[in-house]
Phi, psi and omega in degrees: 000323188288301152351297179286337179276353189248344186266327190269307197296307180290294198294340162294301175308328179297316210291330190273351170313148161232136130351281169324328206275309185294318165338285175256019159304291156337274215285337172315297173304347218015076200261135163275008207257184188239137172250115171294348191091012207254067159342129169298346169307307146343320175252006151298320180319276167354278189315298193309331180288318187296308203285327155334294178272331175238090206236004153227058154289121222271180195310307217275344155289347153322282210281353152313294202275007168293297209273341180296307159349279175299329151344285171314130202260027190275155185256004178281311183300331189292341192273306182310323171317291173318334170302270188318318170313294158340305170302301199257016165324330184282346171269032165278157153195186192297000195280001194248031168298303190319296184296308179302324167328300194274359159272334206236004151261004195251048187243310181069002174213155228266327181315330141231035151272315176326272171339280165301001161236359155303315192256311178264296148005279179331312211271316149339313188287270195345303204275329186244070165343336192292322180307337146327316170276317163305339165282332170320293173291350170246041158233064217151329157347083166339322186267153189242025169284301211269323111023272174299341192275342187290320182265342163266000188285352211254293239272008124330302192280005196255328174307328184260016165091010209215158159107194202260087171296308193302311180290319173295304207290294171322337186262290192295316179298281187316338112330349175326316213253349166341114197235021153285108137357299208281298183284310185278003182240342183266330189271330170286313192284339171289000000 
């Protein structure tokens, strides 16, 4: 089912692509992934029909239809991904630290990295604090995509008046000096 279902997702995306549009998407990113041209409202659509429809999908077909999904070296399935975590965030818990780690080091643009550590990362941290020492260890991170997603998983709760203010302060002053672009505009700008 997870297989036809990842299969169904790519092909609702392809079908909603513009060419121009995938043209110059490429080239904005400077992406290696093959892009349809598919606007995120669109692939948000796409997800909400998933969650629409399977709405009791459980943790280990999350994450089956996560990883076929993301196989595909396309940058819309990746987005859905991100999409998808997202919906079904609440069957996430630490034990899928590992699986985001490792998305968000294959991500390579800020275009899913934000999203999965803002939002999903983020909302994962909220519920389980203990998950602190792992931002720990990635605001240290040689890569420096892992680097910037440690201050953004903090920084929803902090909008809402809520989180660890201390560790983000801590996080961002050690980044001060920072000269990856990518890090230096989310931690100066914060």
């Amino acid at each position: 089912m997870i297989g036809r279902l990842a299969a169904e997702v790519d092909a609702d995306l392809r079908s909603l692509g513009r060419p121009d549009r995938a043209d110059h998407e490429k080239a904005y990113l400077k992406s290696e992934l093959q892009h349809y041209g598919t606007s995120v409202p669109a692939v948000r659509a796409v997800v909400e029909a998933v969650h629409r429809n399977h709405p009791d999908l459980d943790h280990d077909g999350v994450v089956a239809l996560v990883e076929s999904l993301w196989a595909r070296p396309v940058h819309e399935c990746r987005m859905a991904v991100v999409e998808l975590l997202d919906r079904y965030a609440g069957r996430l818990g630490s034990g899928d630290m590992p699986l985001l780690e490792r998305l968000l080091r294959e991500s390579g643009t800020w275009a899913l990295v934000d999203g999965l550590s803002a939002t999903v990362v983020g909302a994962l941290v909220d519920r389980e604090p203990e998950l602190g020492a792992v931002l720990d260890r990635w605001a240290i991170d040689d890569d420096f995509w892992i680097r910037r997603s440690a201050l953004l998983a903090l920084l929803r709760s902090l909008r809402r008046g809520a989180g660890d203010f201390e560790r983000f302060t801590r996080y961002a002053d050690a980044m001060l000096e920072e000269k990856e672009f990518f890090v230096r505009r989310r931690s100066g700008g914060c």
